[in-house]
VEXDREN-2710 file (C-alpha; in Angstrom, 1 decimal):
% VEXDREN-2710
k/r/px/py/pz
1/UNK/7.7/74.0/-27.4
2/UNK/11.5/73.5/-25.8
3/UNK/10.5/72.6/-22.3
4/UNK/7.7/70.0/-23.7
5/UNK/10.0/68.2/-26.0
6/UNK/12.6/67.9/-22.9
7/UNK/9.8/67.0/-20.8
8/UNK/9.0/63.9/-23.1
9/UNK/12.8/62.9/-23.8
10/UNK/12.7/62.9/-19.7
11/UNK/9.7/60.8/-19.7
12/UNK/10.8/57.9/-21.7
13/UNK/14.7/57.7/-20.3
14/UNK/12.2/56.8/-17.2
15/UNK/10.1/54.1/-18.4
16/UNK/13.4/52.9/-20.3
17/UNK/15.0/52.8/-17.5
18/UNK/12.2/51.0/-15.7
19/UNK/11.7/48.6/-18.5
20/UNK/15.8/47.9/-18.1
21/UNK/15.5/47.4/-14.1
22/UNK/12.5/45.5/-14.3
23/UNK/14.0/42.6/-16.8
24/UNK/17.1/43.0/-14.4
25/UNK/14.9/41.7/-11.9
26/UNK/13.9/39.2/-13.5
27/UNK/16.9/37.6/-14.7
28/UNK/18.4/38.0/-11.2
29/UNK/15.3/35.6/-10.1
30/UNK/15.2/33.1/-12.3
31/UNK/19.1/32.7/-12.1
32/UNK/18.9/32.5/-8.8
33/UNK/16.2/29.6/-8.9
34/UNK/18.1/27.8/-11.6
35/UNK/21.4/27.5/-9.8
36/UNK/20.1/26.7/-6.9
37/UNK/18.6/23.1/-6.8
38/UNK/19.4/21.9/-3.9
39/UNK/17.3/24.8/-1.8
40/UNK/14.2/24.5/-4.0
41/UNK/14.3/20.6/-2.7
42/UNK/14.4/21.9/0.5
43/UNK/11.7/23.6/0.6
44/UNK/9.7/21.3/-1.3
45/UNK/10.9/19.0/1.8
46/UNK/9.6/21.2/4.1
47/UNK/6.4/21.8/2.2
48/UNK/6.5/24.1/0.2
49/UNK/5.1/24.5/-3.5
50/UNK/7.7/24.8/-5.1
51/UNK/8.9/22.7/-8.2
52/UNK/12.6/21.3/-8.0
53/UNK/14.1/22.8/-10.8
54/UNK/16.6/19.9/-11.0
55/UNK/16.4/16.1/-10.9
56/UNK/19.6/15.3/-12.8
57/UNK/21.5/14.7/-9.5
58/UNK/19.1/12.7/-7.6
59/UNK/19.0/10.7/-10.6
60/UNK/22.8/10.8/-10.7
61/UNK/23.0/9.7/-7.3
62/UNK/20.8/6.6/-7.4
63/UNK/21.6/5.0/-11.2
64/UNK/24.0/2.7/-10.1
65/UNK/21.8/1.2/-7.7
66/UNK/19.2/0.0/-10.4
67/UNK/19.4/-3.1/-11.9
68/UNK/17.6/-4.0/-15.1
69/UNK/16.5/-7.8/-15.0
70/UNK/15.9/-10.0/-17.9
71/UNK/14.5/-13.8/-17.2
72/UNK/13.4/-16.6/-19.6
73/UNK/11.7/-19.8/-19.5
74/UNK/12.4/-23.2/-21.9
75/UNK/8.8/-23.6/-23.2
76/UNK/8.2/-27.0/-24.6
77/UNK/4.9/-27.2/-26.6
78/UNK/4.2/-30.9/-26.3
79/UNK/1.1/-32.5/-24.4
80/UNK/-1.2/-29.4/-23.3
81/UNK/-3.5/-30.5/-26.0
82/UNK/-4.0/-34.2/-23.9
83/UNK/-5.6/-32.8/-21.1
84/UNK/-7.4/-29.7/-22.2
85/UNK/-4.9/-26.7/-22.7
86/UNK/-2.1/-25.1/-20.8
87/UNK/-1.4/-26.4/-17.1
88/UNK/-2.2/-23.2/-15.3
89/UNK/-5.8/-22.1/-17.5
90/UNK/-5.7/-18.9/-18.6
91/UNK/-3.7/-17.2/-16.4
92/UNK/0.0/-16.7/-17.2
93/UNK/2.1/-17.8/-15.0
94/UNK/4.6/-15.1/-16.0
95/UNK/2.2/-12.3/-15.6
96/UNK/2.6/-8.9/-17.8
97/UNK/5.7/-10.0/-19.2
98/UNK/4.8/-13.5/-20.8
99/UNK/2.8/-14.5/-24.1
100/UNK/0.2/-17.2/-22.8
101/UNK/1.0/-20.6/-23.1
102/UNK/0.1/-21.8/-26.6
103/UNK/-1.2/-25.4/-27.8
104/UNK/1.3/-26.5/-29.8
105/UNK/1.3/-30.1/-31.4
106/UNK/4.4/-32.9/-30.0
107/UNK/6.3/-31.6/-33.3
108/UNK/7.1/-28.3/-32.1
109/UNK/10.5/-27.8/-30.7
110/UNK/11.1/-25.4/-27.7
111/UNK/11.1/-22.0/-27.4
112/UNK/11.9/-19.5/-24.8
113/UNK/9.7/-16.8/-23.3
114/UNK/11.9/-13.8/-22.3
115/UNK/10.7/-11.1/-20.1
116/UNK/12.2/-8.1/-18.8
117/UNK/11.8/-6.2/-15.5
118/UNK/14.0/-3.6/-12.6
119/UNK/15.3/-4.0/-9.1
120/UNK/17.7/-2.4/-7.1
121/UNK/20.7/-3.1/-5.0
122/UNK/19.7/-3.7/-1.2
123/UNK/23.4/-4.8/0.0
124/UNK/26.8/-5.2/-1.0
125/UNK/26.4/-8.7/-0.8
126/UNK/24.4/-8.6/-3.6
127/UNK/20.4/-8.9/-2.8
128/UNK/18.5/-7.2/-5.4
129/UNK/14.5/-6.6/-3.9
130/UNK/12.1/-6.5/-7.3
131/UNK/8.7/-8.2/-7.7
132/UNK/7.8/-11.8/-7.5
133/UNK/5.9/-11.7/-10.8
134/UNK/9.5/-10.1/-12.5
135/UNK/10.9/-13.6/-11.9
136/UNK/8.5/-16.2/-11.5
137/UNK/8.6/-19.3/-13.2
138/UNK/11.8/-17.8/-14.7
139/UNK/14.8/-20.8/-15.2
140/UNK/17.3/-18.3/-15.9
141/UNK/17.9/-14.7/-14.7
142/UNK/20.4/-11.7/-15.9
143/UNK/20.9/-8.5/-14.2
144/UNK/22.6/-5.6/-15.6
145/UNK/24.1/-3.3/-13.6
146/UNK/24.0/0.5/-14.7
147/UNK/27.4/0.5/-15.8
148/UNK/26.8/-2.0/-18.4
149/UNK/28.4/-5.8/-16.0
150/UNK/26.5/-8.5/-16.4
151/UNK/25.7/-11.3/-13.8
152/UNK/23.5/-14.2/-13.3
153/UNK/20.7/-14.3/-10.8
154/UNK/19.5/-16.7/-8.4
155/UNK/16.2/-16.4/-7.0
156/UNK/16.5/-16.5/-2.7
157/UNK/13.2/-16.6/-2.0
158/UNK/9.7/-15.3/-3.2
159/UNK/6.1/-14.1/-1.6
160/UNK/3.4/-14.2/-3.7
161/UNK/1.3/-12.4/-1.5
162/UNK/3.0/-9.4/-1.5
163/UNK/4.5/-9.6/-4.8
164/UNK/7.9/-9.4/-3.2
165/UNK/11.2/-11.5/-4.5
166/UNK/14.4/-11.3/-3.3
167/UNK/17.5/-12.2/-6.2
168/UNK/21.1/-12.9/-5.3
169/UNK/24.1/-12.2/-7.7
170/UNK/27.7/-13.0/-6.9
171/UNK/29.9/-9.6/-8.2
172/UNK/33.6/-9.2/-7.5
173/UNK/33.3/-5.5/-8.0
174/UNK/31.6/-3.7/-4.9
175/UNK/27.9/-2.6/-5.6
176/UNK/26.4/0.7/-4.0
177/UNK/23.1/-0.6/-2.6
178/UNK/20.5/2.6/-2.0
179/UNK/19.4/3.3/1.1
180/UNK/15.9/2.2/2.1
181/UNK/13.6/5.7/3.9
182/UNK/10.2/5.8/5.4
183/UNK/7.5/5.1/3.4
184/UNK/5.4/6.4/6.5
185/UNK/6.4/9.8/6.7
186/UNK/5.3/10.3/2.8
187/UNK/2.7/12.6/2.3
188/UNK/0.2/12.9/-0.1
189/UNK/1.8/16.2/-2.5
190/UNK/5.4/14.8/-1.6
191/UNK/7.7/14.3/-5.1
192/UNK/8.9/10.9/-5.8
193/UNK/10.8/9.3/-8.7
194/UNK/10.5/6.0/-10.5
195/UNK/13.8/4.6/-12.2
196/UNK/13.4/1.4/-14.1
197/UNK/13.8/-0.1/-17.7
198/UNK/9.9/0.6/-18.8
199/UNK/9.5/-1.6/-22.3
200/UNK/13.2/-2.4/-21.6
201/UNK/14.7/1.1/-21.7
202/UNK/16.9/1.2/-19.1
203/UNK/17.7/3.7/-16.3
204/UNK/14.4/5.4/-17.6
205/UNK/13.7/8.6/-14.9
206/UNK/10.2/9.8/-14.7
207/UNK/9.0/12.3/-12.0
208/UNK/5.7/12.8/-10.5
209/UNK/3.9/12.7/-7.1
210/UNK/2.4/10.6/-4.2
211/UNK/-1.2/10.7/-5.3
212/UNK/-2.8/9.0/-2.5
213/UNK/-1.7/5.8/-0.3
214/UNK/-3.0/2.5/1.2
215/UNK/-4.7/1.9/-1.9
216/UNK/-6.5/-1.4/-1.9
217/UNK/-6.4/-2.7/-6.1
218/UNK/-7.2/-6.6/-5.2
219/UNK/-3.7/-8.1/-5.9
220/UNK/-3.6/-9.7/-2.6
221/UNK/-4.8/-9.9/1.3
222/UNK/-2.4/-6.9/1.9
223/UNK/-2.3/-4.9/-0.6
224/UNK/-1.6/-1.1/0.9
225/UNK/0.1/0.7/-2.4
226/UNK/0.9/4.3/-3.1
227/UNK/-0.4/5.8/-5.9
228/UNK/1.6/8.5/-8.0
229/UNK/1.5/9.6/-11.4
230/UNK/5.2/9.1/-11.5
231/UNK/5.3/7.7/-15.1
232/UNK/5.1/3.4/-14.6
233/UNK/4.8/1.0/-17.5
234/UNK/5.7/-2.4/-18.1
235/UNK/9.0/-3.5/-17.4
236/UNK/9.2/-0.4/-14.5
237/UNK/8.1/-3.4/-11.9
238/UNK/10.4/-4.0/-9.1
239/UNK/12.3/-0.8/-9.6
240/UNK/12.8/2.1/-7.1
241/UNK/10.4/4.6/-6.2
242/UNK/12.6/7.6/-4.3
243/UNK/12.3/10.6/-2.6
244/UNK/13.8/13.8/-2.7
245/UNK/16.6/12.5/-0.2
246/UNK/17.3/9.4/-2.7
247/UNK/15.6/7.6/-0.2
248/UNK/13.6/4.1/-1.2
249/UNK/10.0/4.7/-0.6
250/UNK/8.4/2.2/-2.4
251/UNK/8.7/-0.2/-5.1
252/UNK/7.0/0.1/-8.6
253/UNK/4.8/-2.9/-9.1
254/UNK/1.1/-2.4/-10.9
255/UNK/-0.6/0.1/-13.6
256/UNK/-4.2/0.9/-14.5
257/UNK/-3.8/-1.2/-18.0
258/UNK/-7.1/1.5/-19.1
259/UNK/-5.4/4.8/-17.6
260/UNK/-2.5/6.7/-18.0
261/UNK/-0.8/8.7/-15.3
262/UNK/-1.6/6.1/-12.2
263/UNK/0.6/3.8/-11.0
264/UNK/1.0/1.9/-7.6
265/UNK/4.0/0.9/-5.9
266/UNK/4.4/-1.5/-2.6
267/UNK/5.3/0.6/0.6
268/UNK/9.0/0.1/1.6
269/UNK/8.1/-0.6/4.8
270/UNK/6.2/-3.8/4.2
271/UNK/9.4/-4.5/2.0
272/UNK/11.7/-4.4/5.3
273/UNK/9.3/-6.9/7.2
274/UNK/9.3/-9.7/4.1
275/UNK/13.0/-9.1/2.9
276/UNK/14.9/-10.5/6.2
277/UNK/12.9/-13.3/6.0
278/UNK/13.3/-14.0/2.1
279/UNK/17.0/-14.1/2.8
280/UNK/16.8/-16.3/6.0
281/UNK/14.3/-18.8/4.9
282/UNK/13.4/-18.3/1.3
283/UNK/9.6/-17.5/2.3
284/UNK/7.6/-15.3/4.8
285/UNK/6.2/-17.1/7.9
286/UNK/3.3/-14.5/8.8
287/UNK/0.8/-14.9/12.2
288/UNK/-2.8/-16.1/12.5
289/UNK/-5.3/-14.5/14.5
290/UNK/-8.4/-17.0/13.3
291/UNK/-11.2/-15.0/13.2
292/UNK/-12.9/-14.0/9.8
293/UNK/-13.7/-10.3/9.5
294/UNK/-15.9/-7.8/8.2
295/UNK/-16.4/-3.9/7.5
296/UNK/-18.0/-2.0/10.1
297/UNK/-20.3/0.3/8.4
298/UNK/-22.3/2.9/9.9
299/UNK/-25.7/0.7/10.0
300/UNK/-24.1/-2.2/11.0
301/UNK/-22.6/0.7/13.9
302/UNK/-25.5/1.9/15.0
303/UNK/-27.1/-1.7/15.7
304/UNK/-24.1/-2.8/17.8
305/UNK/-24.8/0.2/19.7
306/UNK/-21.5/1.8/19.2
307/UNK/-21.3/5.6/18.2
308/UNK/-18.3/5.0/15.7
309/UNK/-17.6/2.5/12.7
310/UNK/-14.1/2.1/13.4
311/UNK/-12.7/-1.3/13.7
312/UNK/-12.7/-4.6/12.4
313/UNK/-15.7/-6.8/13.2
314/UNK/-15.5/-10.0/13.8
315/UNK/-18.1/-12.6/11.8
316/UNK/-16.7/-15.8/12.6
317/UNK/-14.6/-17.0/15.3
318/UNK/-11.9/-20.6/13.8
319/UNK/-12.7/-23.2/16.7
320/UNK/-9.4/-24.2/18.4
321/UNK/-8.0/-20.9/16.7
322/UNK/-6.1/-18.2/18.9
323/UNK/-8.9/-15.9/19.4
324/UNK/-10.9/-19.0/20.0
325/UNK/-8.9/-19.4/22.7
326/UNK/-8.3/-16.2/23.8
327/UNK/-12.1/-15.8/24.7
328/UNK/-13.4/-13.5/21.1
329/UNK/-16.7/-13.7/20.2
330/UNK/-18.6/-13.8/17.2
331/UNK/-19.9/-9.6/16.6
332/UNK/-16.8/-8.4/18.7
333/UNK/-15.1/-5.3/16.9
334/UNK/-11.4/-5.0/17.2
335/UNK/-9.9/-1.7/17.3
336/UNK/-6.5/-2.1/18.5
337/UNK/-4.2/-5.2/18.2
338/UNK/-0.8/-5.4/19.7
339/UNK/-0.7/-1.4/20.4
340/UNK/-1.7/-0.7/17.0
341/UNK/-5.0/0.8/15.8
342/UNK/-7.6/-0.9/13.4
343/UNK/-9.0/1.7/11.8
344/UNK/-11.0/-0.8/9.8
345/UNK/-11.0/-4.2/8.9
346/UNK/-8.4/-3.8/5.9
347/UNK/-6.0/-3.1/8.9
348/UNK/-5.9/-6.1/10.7
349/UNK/-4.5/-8.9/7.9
350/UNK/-1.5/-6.9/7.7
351/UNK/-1.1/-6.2/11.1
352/UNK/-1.5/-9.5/12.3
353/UNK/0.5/-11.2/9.4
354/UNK/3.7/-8.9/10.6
355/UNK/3.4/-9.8/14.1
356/UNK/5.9/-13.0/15.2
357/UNK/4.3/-16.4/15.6
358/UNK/4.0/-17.4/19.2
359/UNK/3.8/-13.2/20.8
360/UNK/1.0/-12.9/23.2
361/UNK/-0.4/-9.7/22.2
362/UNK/-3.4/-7.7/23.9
363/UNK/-6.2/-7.2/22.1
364/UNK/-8.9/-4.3/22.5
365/UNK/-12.5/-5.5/22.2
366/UNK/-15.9/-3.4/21.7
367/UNK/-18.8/-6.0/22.7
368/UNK/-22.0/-4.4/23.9
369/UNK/-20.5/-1.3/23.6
370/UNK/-17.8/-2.1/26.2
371/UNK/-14.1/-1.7/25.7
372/UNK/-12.8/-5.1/27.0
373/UNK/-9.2/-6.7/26.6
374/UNK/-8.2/-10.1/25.4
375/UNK/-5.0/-11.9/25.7
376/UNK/-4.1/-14.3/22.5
377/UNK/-1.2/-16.2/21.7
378/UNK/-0.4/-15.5/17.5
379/UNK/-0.5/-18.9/15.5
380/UNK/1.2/-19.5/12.2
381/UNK/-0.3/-19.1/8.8
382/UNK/-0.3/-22.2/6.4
383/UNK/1.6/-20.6/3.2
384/UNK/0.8/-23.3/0.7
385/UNK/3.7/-21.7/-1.4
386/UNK/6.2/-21.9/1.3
387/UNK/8.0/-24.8/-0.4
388/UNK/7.8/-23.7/-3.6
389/UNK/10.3/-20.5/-3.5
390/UNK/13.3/-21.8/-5.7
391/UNK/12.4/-21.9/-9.0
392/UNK/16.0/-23.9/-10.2
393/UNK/15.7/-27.7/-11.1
394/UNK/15.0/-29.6/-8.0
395/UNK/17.6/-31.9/-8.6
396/UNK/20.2/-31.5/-11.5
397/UNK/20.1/-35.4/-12.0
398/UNK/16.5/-35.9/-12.8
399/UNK/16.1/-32.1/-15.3
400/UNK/12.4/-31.8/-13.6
401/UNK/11.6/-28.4/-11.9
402/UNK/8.2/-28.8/-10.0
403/UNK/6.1/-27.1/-7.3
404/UNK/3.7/-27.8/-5.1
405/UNK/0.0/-28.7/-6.3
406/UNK/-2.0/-26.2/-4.5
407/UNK/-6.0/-26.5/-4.2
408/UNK/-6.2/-22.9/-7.0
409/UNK/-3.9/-26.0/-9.5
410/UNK/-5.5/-28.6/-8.8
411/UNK/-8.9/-27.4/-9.9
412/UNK/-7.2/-25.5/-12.7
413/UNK/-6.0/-29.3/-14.0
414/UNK/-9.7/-30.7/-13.0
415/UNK/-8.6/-32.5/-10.0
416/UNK/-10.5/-33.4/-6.8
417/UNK/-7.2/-33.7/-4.6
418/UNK/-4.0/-31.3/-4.5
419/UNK/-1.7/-34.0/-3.0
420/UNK/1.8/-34.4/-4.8
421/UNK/3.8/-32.2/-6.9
422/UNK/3.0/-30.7/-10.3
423/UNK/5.7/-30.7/-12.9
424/UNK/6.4/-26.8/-14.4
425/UNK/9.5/-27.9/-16.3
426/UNK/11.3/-30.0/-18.0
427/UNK/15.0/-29.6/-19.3
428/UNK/15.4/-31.5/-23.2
429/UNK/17.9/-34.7/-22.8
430/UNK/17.5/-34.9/-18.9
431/UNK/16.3/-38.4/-17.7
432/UNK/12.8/-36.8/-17.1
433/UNK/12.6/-35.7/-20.6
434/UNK/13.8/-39.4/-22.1
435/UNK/10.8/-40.8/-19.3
436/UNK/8.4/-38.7/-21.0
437/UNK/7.4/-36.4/-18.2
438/UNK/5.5/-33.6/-19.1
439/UNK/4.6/-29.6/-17.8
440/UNK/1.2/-30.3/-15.9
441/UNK/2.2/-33.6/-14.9
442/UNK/1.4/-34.5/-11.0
443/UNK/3.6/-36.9/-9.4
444/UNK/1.3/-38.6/-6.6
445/UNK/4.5/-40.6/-5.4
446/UNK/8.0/-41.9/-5.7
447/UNK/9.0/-45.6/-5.1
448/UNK/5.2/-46.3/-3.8
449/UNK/5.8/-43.7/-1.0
450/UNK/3.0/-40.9/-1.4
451/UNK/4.2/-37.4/-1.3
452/UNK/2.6/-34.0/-0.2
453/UNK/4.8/-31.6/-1.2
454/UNK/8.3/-30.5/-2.9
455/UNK/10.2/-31.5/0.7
456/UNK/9.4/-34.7/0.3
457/UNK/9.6/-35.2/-2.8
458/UNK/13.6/-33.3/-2.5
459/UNK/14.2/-35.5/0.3
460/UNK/13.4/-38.7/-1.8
461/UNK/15.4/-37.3/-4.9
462/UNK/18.3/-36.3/-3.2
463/UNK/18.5/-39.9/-1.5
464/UNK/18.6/-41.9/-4.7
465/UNK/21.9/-43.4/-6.1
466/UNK/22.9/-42.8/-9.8
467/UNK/21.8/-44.9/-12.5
468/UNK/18.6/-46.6/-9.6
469/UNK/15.4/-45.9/-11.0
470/UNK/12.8/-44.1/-9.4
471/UNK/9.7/-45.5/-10.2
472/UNK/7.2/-42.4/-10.1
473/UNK/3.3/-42.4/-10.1
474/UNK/1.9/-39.7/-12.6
475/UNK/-1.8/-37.9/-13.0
476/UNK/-1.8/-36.7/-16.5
477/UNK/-5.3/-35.6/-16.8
478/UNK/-7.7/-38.0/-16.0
479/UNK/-5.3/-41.0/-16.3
480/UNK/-2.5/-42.7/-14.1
481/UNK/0.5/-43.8/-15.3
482/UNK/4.2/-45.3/-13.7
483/UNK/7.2/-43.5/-15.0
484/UNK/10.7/-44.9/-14.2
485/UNK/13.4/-42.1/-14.5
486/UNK/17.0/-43.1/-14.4
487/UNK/19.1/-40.0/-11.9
488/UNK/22.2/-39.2/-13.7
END
C-alpha cells in the first residue's frame, strides 16, 4: 500500500504544479497585453485583429483640440401668423438643434433658441472646421475650449452643400490645432474615435469602427460619408472623427434618427478642398461640367453595346455649356475626367465640383463603344448661397440681418419671383425694428433701385449717411408696402 499512496502524493504535486505554471502563464500574457498599448495599436495599424487595450492616451492627446460650440438666435414671434406660418415652412432653419418656429401672436416678447454642437482646432490662428447646420442662422456663437476658456465665434464662411463651416475665434493663449490624416487610406475594419459634446456632454469619447465608406444618405449632391458605429448623437456634429495615429479622418455630421450604432461623418479630405476656400472667400466656388447624368446599369450597358456598366452617362448635354462645347454628346459615358476614374455617375459631381474654374481637362468618352477623348474648359457653378455666408447684421446701423431670397424661399413664402433679399432677423430697438420690419420680409429695393441679392443691397446700406432715410420696398405676403428706416 506504501508505494501506491506515494505514487498518488507524486501525482498531484504534478497536476499542482501544472495548475500553478499554467495560471503563471496566464498572468504573464495578459500583463503583457495590458502594459503594452502602444504595440497592440500597432498591429491593429498594420491589420491585425487585435483590440487596443487602451484609448485613454489617444484621447489624452487630442482633448484639447476639441471645442464644444454653443449658438443662439433672438426669436421674435410677431407676424408669422399674417402670411401663413413661419418664413422657412416646416423646415427648421436650425436643423437638429432648434425647436420649430412657433406662431406666436404680436404680444409675445422674444425668446432665444440655443443649440449646442463640437468642432475642433484646425490652426493656431484660431479656425475651428464643424458643420454648417451647428451654426446656421446662429446671431451669436461661444466656443469652449477643453480647458474650460471661453471665446466668441465668428462665422468665416459656410457651404451648405457639404455641410461644412469654418468659425474664427481670437485667443491670446496658443491653441493646439490636431492634425488632419488621410481619410483615403481608411479601411473598412480600421478603429476610429469620435470626441464631441453628444446632448452637450462634453469631451464625450466613444470608440468604434469604419463600417463602410462613400455612403450616399441624400443630404446633398456630394455626399460620400463614412459610416462607423463609433457612438454619434446630437450635439457630436462637427466634432472629430480620429484614427489610431490621432489623425482627423473625418468629421461627425449625421445619425440614423431610427437606429442605433450608425453614424456618418464627412471624409476629411473633402474638408481640405472647401476649408482654404471658406477662409479666403467665405464660400466655395466649385466647376461646371454642364451635362446632366445618369446611372449606367447593366441593361442600359448592354444596349450601348459596351461590355461594362462603369461610368457616368450622359442624358442631356447644357447648350452653350462646356461639354457643349467641348464636342459631348447626348448617350456618351464618361469614365475618366481629369485623370480620375468615374466609376459611376455618383463620382463625377464631386470630381468635377473640386476641379478649378477655367482648367482644361481631358475627358475619356465611350460612344459606340469607342474610347474617345474630349478637351473642355471647366465653367463655374452658380452658388445661390455664395452671398449669404455671414450670418452677423448686415449693417450695425439698420439691426436687420438678411439673406438672399433663393427660388427653394421664395416658393416656401408663395412667391413667383426670388429677386431681393429676405429678412431672417431683426435686433429689438434697431431702426429696422421701430420701421416695423419683419422675419420673412422681402425687400424688392432700396431708394427705388431694385436689388438681386445681399451685395447690393450691402453696397446700398453701407453708402447711406446717418440719420437719411432709406426708403425700402417690402413683400410681406401677398402685399407691398414702403418702409423708411432711419441708419443710426
Amino acid at each position: 500500500m506504501k508505494p501506491k499512496r506515494n505514487f498518488k502524493i507524486v501525482l498531484i504535486a504534478l497536476l499542482l504544479a501544472g495548475a500553478i505554471a499554467g495560471f503563471g502563464y496566464g498572468m504573464t500574457a495578459t500583463a503583457k497585453t495590458t502594459e503594452a498599448p502602444a504595440a497592440a495599436t500597432a498591429a491593429v495599424s498594420a491589420g491585425s485583429p487585435m483590440v487596443p487595450g487602451n484609448f485613454s492616451d489617444l484621447a489624452e492627446k487630442v482633448r484639447a483640440g476639441v471645442v464644444n460650440i454653443q449658438v443662439s438666435k433672438k426669436v421674435k414671434n410677431v407676424g408669422f401668423e399674417r402670411f401663413g406660418g413661419a418664413p422657412f415652412g416646416e423646415r427648421n432653419p436650425f436643423g437638429e438643434f432648434f425647436s420649430p418656429f412657433e406662431r406666436f401672436g404680436n404680444n409675445i416678447p422674444e425668446r432665444r433658441q440655443k443649440g449646442v454642437g463640437s468642432g475642433f482646432i484646425m490652426s493656431k490662428e484660431g479656425y475651428i472646421l464643424t458643420n454648417n447646420h451647428v451654426v446656421e442662422e446662429a446671431d451669436r456663437i461661444k466656443v469652449k475650449l477643453a480647458g474650460g476658456k471661453e471665446f466668441e465665434g465668428k462665422i468665416v464662411g459656410r457651404d451648405p452643400k457639404t455641410d461644412l463651416a469654418l468659425v474664427k475665434i481670437e485667443a491670446s493663449s496658443e491653441l493646439q490645432p490636431l492634425k488632419l490624416g488621410n481619410s483615403d487610406d481608411l479601411k473598412v475594419g480600421n478603429w476610429v474615435v469620435a470626441v464631441g459634446s453628444p446632448f452637450g456632454l462634453e469631451q464625450t469619447v466613444t470608440v468604434g469602427i469604419v463600417s463602410a465608406k462613400g455612403r450616399v444618405i441624400g443630404s446633398g449632391p456630394y455626399d460620400s460619408f463614412i459610416q462607423t458605429d463609433a457612438s454619434i448623437n446630437p450635439g457630436n456634429s462637427g466634432g472629430p472623427l480620429i484614427n489610431l495615429q490621432g489623425e482627423v479622418v473625418g468629421i461627425n455630421t449625421a445619425i440614423v434618427a431610427s437606429s442605433q450604432g450608425i453614424g456618418f461623418a464627412i471624409p476629411i479630405n473633402m474638408a481640405k478642398e472647401v476649408a482654404p476656400q471658406l477662409q479666403k472667400r467665405g464660400h466655395v466656388t466649385r466647376g461646371l461640367l454642364g451635362v446632366a447624368i445618369q446611372d449606367l446599369t447593366p441593361e442600359l450597358a448592354k444596349s450601348l453595346g459596351l461590355k461594362e456598366s462603369k461610368g457616368a452617362l450622359v442624358s442631356q448635354v447644357v447648350p452653350d455649356g462646356p461639354a457643349d462645347k467641348a464636342g459631348f454628346a447626348q448617350g456618351d459615358v464618361i469614365v475618366n475626367f481629369d485623370g480620375r476614374t468615374v466609376g459611376d455617375s455618383k463620382d463625377l459631381p464631386r470630381i468635377v465640383a473640386s476641379t478649378p474654374v477655367g482648367k482644361t481637362v481631358t475627358v475619356r468618352l465611350l460612344r459606340d463603344g469607342k474610347e474617345i477623348e474630349r478637351q473642355a474648359k471647366v465653367g463655374e457653378m452658380e452658388d445661390e448661397n455664395a452671398s449669404e455666408t455671414v450670418k452677423s447684421p448686415i449693417h450695425p446701423s439698420l439691426g436687420v440681418t438678411v439673406q438672399n431670397l433663393t427660388p427653394q424661399i421664395a416658393r416656401e413664402l408663395g412667391l413667383k419671383k426670388s429677386a431681393g433679399v429676405v429678412v431672417t432677423g431683426v435686433e429689438p430697438g434697431s431702426p429696422a425694428a421701430e420701421a416695423l420690419i419683419q422675419v420673412g420680409d422681402v425687400i424688392q429695393a432700396v431708394n427705388r433701385k431694385p436689388i438681386k441679392n445681399v451685395d447690393e443691397f450691402v453696397k446700398i446700406v453701407e453708402k447711406a449717411k446717418a440719420g437719411s432715410n432709406l426708403l425700402l420696398l417690402v413683400q410681406r405676403g401677398s402685399n407691398i408696402l414702403f418702409a423708411a428706416v432711419a441708419p443710426r
